[in-house]
N, C-alpha and C positions, 0 to 999 in steps of 0.2 A: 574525517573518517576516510582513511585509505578504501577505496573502492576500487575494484576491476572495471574494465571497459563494458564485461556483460553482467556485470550488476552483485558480482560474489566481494562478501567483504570477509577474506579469511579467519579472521579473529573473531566471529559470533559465537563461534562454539566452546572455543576457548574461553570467554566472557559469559557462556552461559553459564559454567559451571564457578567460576571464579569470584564473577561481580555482579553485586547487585543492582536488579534492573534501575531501580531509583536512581542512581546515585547521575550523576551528569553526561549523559549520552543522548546526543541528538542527532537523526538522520534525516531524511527527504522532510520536511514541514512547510506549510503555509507560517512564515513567519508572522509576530502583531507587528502593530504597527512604531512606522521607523521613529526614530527621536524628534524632528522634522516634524511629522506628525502628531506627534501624542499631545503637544498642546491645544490641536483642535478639533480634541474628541470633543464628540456633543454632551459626552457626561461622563460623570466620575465614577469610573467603573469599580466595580466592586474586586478587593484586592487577591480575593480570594479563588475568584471565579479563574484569574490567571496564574496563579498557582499551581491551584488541581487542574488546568488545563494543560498545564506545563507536565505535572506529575503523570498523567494517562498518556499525553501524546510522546512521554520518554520510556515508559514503561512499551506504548505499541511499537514503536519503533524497533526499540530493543529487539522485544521476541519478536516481529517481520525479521527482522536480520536472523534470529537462529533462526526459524523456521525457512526461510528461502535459503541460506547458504547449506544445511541438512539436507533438503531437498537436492544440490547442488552434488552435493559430495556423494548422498546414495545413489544417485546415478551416475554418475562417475566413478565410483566404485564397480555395478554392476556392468559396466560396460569392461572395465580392467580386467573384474573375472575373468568374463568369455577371453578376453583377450589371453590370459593368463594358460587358463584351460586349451586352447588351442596352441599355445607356447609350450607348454607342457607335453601333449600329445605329440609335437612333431620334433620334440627333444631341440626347439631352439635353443641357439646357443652350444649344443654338447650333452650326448649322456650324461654328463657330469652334474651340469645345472639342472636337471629335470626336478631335483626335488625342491631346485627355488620358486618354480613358476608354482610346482603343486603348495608348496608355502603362501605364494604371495595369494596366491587363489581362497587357498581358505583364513588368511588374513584380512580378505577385502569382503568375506561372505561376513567373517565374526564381524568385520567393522560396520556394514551393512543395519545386523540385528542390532549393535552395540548404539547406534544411532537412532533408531526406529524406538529401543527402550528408549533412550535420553530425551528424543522429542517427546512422546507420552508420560515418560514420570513429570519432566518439567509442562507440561502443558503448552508447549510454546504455542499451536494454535490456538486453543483455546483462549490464550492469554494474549496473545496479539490482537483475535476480535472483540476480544470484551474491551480492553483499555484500547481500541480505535475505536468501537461506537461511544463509547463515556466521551472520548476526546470531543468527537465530531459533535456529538450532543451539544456539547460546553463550549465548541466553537459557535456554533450557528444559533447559541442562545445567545453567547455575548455580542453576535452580529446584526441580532434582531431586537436586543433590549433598547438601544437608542431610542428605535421606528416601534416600540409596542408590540412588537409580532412573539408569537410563541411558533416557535420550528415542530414541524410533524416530529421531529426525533425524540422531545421532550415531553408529549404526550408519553412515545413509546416507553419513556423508563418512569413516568410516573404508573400506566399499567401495569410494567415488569416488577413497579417496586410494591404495590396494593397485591398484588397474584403469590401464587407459586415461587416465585421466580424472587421473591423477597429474600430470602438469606442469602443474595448475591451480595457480597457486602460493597464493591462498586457501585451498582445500580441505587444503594440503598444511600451509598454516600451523594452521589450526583444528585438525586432527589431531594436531599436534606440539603444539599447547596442550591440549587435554585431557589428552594424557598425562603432561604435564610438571605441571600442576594436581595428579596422585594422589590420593587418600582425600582426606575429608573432615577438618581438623584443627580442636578445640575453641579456645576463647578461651583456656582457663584449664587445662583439664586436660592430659596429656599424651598420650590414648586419647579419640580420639570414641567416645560409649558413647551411643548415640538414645536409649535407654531413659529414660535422665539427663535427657533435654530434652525428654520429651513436650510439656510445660505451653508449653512455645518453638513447637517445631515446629508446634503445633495454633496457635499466634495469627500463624505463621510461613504457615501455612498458607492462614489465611482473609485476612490481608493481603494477599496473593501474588493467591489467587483475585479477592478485592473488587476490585484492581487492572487485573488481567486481564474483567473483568465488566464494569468504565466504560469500557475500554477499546472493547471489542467492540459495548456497547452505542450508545455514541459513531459507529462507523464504521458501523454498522448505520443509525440514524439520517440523519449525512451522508448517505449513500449512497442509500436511501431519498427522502430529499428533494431530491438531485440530479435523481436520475432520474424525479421524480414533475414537478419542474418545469421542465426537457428535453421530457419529453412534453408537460406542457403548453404551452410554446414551440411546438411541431409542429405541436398541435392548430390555434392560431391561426393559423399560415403555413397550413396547409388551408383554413379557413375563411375567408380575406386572400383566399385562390387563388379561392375558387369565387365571392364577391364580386365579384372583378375580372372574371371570365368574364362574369358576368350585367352586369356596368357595360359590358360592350364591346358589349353589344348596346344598349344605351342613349345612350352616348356613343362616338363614333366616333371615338377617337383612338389610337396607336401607347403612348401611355404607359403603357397599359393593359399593356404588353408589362414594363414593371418589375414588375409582381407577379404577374404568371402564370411570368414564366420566374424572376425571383432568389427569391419565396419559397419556389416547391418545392425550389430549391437549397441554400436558408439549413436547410431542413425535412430534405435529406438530409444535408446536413453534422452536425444536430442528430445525426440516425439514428446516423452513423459514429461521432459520440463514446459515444454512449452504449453502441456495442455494441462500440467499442475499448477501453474502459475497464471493460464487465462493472459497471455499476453495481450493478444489478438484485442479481447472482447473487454478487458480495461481501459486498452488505447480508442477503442470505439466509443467506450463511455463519457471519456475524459475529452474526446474530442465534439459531442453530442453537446456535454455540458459547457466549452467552449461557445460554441454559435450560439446558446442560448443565453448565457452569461453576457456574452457581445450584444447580442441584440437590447438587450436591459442597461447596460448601460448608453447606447446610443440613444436610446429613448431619452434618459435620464438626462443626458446632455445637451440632448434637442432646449434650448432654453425657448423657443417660439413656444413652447407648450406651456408654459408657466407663467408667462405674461399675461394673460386674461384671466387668469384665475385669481378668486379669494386665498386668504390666508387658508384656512378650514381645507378648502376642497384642495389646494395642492399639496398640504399635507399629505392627504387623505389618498391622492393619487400616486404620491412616491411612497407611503406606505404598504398601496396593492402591488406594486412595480417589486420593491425589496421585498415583500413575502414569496413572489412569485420566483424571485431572483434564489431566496433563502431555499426554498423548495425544490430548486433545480441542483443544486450544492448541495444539499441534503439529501436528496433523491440519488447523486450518482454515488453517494457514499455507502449506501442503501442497495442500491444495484452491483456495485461492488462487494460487501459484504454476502449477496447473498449468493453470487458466483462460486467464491469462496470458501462458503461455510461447510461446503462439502469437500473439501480438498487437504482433508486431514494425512500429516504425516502416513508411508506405507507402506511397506518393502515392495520395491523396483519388481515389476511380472516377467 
């Protein structure tokens, strides 16, 4: 997927209207596991479960791309206006061109609304949280069926799917898949016995976490460096603004009016993205769930702790370690979400 360096992937909009979200499109994911790998899952996972978790996390992806690049463009739009408006006013360019600037002006206003309708008929918010909590669900249930854990998430949609909240037909599908999934079944035996596969589950374990740890660390970073160089974008359009102020008492010209009115614009445009998209307080998240993901696998590693113990109880102890582990990962997806869930498409103020 062609991406920009600040996170705009130009084709979502394009793709919104043209392809469907189904079809093979994948962006930012926690990958399963590598080929290397898959021969020493502790069990035979149910085939389904990675499917539809395939299906929801291309589906969220999907609309996160229209929904952030929309966002991208209506401020960037609203920043062109003023700009436009101020070009207009001071006959940049030529008498002549005045009535392009006032064209491009109320070309960048229709495009504005024309956007603001396309996010809300398609739903892309909407549709990006529901097919990322289905996903994250369906992630941290197949993370936790090995170890016996049921994830706080999957509580959540078996409420959502008993409630009100039942003709969601996602929720209602995820629910009819966990229980269709049942116990946990071995490669080889005919009784999953955890006791059996400690030596699995413990490298099953620290995979899982090391996996989830780049992950976090990754979005943590991005996230971080977005928003550190957002700001500093801002800072400059300040510094451009008060320059131009002190030029206008030096040089007596209307042009002066291009950077006192479009960079505080382009500067509050900056402001909306970064506080629609929560840079700041996802990279906190993701970095919170970092240190805590690390510490759970150091533990896990720690092999002095599992030398004096029975079969039973060291199960029994990396199964509190991984719920506690699952809980932290499903907590920041949780804490993300609900950042979020207010930050529905809106026309630029």
């Amino acid at each position: 997927v062609s991406q920009s360096r600040y996170g705009l992937v130009w084709g979502e909009v394009k793709k919104s209207i043209l392809k469907n979200p189904l079809d093979d499109y994948f962006g930012v994911s926690v990958h399963d596991m590598s080929e290397g790998h898959k021969d020493r899952h502790p069990i035979k996972e149910p085939g389904e479960l990675g499917k539809s978790f395939s299906d929801f996390d291309i589906a969220a992806n999907y609309y996160s791309g229209c929904y952030r690049d929309t966002n991208w463009l209506l401020y960037s739009l609203s920043a062109f206006a003023v700009f436009a408006a101020v070009a207009g006013g001071i006959s940049l360019g030529g008498e002549a061109h005045s009535w392009l600037w006032s064209l491009a002006e109320c070309v960048s206003i229709l495009g504005m609304v024309s956007l603001v309708w396309l996010a809300k008929t398609r739903r892309f918010h909407q549709n990006w949280l529901t097919n990322r909590f289905c996903a994250e669900v369906i992630r941290y249930a197949r993370v936790g069926l090995p170890f016996l854990l049921v994830p706080y998430g999957l509580k959540q949609v078996i409420n959502l799917s008993s409630s009100r909240d039942s003709a969601i037909p996602e929720m209602v599908r995820v629910h009819r898949l966990l229980i269709d999934s049942g116990l946990p079944h071995p490669s080889k035996e005919k009784t999953y016995v955890p006791l059996n596969h400690f030596d699995e589950l413990v490298e099953y374990a620290i995979y899982i976490l090391s996996d989830q740890m780049n992950f976090h660390k990754k979005t943590s970073h991005r996230n971080h460096h977005m928003a550190h160089r957002m700001h500093q974008i801002s800072y400059y359009c300040f510094f451009l603004t008060v320059f131009a102020i002190l030029g206008h008492f030096i040089i007596h010209t209307d042009n002066w009016l291009i950077f006192t009115a479009a960079l505080p614009a382009l500067a509050g445009a900056i402001h909306g993205l970064v506080t629609q998209n929560e840079y700041e307080r996802v990279a906190q998240i993701s970095a919170m769930a970092y240190e805590r993901l690390h510490a759970a696998k150091s533990t896990i590693e720690d092999l002095a702790i599992w030398r004096e113990l029975d079969g039973y109880t060291r199960f029994t102890k990396l199964q509190l370690l991984m719920s506690d582990a699952v809980d932290v990962m499903s907590g920041s997806a949780r804490s993300w979400q609900e950042i979020i869930q207010a930050r529905g498409t809106t026309l630029p103020a």
